[in-house]
C-alpha positions as CSV (number, residue, x, y, z in Angstrom):
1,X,-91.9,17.8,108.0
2,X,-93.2,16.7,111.2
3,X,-96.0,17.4,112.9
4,X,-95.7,19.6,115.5
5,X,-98.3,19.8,118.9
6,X,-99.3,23.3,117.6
7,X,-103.0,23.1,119.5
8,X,-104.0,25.1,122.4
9,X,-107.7,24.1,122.4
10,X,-109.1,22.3,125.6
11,X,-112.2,20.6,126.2
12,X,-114.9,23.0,126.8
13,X,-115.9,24.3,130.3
14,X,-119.3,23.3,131.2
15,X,-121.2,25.1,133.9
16,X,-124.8,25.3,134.7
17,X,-125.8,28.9,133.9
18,X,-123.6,32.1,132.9
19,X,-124.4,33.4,136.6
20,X,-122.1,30.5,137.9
21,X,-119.2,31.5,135.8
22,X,-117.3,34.6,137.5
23,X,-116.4,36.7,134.7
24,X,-113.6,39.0,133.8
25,X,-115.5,40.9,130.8
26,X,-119.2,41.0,129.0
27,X,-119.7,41.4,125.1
28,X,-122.1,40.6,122.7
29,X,-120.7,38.6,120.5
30,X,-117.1,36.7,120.7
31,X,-115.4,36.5,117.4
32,X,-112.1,34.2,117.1
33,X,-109.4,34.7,114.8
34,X,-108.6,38.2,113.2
35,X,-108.4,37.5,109.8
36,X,-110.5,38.3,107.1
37,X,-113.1,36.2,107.8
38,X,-113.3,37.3,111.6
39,X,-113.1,41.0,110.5
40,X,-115.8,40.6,108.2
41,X,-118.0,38.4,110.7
42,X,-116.9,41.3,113.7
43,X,-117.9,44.6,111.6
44,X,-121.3,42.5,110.1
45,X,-122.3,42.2,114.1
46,X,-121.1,45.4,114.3
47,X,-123.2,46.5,111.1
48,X,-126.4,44.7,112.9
49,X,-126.3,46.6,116.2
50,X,-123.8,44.0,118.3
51,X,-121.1,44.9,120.7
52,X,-118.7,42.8,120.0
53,X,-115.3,41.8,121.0
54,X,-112.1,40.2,118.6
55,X,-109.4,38.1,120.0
56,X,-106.3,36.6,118.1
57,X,-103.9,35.0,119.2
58,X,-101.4,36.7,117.4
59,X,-101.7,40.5,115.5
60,X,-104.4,39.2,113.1
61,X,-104.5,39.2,109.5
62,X,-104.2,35.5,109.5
63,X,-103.5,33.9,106.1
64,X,-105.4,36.4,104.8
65,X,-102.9,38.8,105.2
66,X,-100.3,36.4,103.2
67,X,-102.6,35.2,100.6
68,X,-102.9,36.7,97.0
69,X,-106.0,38.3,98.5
70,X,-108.2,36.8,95.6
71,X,-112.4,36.9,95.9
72,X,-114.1,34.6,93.7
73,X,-117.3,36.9,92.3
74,X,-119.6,37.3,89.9
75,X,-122.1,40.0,87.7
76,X,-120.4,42.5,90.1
77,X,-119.8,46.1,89.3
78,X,-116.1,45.8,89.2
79,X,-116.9,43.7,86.1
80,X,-119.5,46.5,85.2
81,X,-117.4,49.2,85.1
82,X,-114.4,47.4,83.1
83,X,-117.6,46.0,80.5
84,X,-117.7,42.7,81.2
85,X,-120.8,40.9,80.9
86,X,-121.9,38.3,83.6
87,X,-124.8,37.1,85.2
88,X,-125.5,34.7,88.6
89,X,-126.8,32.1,86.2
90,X,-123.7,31.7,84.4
91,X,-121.4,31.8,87.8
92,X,-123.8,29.1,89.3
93,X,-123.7,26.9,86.3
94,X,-119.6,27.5,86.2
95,X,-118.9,26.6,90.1
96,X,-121.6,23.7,89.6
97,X,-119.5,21.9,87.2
98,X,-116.0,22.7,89.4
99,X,-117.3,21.6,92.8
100,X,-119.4,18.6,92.0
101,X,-121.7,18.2,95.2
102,X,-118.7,19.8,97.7
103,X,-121.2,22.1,98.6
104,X,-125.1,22.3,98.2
105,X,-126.9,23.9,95.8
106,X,-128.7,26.1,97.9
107,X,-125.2,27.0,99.5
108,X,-123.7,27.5,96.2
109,X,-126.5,29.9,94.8
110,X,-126.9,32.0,97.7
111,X,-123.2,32.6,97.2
112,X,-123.1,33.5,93.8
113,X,-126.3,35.9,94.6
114,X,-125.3,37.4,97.2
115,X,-121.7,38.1,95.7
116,X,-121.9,41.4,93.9
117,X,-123.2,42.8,97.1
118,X,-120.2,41.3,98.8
119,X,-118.1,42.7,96.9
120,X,-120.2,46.3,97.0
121,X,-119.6,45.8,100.9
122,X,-116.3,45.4,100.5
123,X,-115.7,48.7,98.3
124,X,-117.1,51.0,101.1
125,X,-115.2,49.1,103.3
126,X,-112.2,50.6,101.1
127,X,-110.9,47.5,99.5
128,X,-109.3,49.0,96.1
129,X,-110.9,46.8,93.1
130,X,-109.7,50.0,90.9
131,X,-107.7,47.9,88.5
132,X,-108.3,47.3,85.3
133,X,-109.0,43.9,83.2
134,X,-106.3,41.4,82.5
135,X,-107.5,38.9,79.8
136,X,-105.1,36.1,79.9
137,X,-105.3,33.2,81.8
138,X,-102.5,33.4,84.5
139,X,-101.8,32.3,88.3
140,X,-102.0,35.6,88.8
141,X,-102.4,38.6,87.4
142,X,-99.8,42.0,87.5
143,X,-100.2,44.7,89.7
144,X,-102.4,47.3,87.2
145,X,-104.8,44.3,87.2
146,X,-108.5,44.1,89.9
147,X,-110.1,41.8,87.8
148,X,-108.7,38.2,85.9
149,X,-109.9,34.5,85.1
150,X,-109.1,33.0,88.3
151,X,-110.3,29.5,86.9
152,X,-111.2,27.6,84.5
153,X,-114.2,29.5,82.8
154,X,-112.6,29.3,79.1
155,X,-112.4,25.5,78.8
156,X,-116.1,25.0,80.4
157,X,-117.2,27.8,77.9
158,X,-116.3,25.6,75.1
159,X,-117.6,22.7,77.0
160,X,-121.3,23.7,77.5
161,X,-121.1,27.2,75.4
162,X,-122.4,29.3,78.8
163,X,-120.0,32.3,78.5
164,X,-117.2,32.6,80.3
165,X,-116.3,35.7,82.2
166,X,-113.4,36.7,84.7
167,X,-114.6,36.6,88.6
168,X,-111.0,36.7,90.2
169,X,-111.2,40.1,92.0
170,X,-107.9,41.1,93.4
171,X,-107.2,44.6,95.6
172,X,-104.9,47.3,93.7
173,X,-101.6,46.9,94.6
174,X,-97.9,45.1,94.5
175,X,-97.0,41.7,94.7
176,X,-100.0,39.5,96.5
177,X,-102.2,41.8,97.7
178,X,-104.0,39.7,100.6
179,X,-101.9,42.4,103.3
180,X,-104.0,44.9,101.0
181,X,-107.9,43.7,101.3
182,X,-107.0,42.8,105.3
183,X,-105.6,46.4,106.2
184,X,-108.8,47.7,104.7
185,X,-111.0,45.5,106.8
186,X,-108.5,46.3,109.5
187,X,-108.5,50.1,109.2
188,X,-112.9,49.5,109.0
189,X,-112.3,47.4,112.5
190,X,-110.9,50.6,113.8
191,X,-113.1,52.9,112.6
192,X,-115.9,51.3,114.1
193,X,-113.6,50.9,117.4
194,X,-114.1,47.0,117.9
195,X,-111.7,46.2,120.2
196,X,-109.2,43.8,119.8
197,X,-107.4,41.4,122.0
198,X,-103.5,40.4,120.6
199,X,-101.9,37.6,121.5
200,X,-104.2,36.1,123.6
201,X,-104.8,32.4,122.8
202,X,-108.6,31.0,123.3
203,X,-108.2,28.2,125.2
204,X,-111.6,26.4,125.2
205,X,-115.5,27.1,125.5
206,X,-118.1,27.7,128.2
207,X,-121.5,25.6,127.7
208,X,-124.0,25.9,129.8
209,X,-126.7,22.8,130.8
210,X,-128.6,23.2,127.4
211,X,-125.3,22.8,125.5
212,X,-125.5,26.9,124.3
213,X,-122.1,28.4,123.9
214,X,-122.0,31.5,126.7
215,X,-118.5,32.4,126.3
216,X,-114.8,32.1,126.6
217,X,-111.9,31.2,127.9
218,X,-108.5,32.9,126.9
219,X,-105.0,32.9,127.6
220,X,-103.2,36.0,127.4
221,X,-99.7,35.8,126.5
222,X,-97.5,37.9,129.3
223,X,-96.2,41.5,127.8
224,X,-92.5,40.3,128.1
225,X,-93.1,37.5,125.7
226,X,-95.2,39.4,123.1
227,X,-92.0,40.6,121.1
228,X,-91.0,36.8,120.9
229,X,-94.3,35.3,120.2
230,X,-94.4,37.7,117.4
231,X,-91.0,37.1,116.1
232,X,-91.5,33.2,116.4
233,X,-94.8,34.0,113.7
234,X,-93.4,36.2,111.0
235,X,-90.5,33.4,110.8
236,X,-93.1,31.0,109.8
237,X,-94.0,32.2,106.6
238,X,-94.8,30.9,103.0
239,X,-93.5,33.8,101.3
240,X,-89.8,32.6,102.3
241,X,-88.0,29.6,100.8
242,X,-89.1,26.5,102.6
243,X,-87.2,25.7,105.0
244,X,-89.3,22.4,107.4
245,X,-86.8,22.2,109.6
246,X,-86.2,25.6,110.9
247,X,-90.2,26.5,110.4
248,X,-91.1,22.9,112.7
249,X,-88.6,24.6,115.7
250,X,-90.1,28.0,115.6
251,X,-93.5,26.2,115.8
252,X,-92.4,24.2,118.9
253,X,-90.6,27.0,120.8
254,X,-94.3,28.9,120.2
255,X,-96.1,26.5,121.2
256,X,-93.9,25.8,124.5
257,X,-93.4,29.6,125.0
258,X,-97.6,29.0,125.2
259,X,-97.8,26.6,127.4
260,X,-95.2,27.8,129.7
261,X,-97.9,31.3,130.6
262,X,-98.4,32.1,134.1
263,X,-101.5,34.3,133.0
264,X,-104.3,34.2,135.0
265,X,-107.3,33.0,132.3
266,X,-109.8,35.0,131.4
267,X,-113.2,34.4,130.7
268,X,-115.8,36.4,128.5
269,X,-119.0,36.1,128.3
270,X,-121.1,36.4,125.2
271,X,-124.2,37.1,125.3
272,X,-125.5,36.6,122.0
273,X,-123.4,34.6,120.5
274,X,-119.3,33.1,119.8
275,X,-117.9,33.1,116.2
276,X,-115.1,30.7,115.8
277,X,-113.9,32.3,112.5
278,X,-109.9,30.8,111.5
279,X,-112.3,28.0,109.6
280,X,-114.7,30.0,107.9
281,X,-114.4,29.6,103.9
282,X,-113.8,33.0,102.1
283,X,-117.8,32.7,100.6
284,X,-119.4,32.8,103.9
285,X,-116.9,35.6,104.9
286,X,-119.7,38.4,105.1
287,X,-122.3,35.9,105.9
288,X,-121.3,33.8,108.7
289,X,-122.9,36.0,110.9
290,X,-125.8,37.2,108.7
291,X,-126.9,33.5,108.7
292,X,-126.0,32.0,111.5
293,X,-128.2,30.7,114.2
294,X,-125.7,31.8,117.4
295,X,-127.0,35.1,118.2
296,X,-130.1,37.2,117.4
């Protein structure tokens, strides 16, 4: 494949103070990217008192939408109620061994801490973990199945004799069920009426003089060319025989469709804070706002 010019970023915008900056709409707090990651980050602020404002720049769902929808997670009560014993301890010690020093240990054990009440969050969200156990080890697992061994806890079971338990929670449902766990943060996005703007590329950031993040600037894409922009997406797909060729035009004519806009830019202000959430890992889906330092 080639590598197509696919980014719209630009280099920030830097202005002295938000009062310089004539703006076209206030929020709280910016999030980028409606996937699950940015819905998660949008209805935490949400959650914590924000108002706050998503933009994608296509329908969202993201890859989460296309993925096998698959939340790593441990001594949670979807293992509870399908009696399977875990404890953090035994997670911690697990992911330890897999990820080497990838990720700190203070990273890693807040994570495997704080994931039963992820995945509590997520139920009253209405993400469907009502499936039952699947024992085998398999890519992944059929549809009657919520819970399966998503790695390799067997072999490092026999390894170190910690026991190994299944922590591969997947949403109820047929075929991959990513589309399932996003439309349930997607229907709680709408519940809590957080707006969304669609198809609206973010084109770069506004800094002020002390180098804090005050807002953004977007590109929508004109209402004529949404239906196109759209189709131009779904064609680009992993779920469809590979095809470089065909996917690496489609990605072009998108990106020149972009750059061809006559839209006037719009820029937002955030008051407390911009979440830039397309390269937020799945563990820090819930958290990224909880712990972050950009607003609060």
């Amino acid at each position: 494949m080639t590598d197509p010019k696919i980014s719209v970023a630009l280099g920030p915008l830097r202005v002295s103070d938000a009062p310089d900056v004539r703006w076209d709409r206030e929020t709280d707090v910016i999030v980028v990217g409606f996937g699950g990651a940015g819905a998660c980050a949008a209805l935490e602020a949400h959650e914590a008192g924000a108002e706050v404002l998503l933009v994608d720049r296509f329908d969202g769902g993201g890859a989460t939408a296309r993925s096998g929808g698959i939340l790593y997670a441990g001594a949670t009560a979807v293992q509870d109620r399908v009696g399977v014993p875990d404890s953090v301890e035994a997670m911690y010690r697990y992911l330890e061994s897999e990820l080497g020093d990838a990720v700190s240990p203070a990273t890693l054990r807040r994570f495997c801490e704080g994931s039963r009440n992820d995945v509590d969050w997520l139920v009253r969200l209405g993400v469907p973990y009502s499936g039952e156990l699947f024992s085998p080890k398999v890519p992944y697992p059929p549809a009657s199945s919520s819970l399966f061994y998503s790695g390799n806890e067997a072999q490092f079971e026999q390894k170190t004799g910690t026991r190994a338990s299944p922590r591969g929670h997947r949403p109820l449902g047929e075929g991959f069920t990513g589309r399932v766990f996003f439309d349930a943060l997607k229907n709680a996005v709408e519940r809590a009426k957080i707006p969304c703007l669609t198809h609206t590329l973010v084109s770069r950031l506004i800094i002020d003089a002390t180098d804090a993040v005050i807002g953004v600037e977007a590109r929508p894409i004109a209402p004529v060319d949404i239906e196109r922009h759209r189709e131009l997406f779904a064609s680009v797909t992993p779920l469809k025989p590979l095809n470089p060729t065909a996917q690496d035009e489609a990605i072009d004519e998108c990106r020149r469709l972009e750059l061809s806009q006559q839209q006037v830019p719009v820029r937002i202000r955030a008051r407390r804070g911009v979440i830039l959430s397309p390269a937020v890992m799945s563990s820090t889906w819930r958290s990224c706002v909880k712990r972050s330092r950009c607003w609060g």
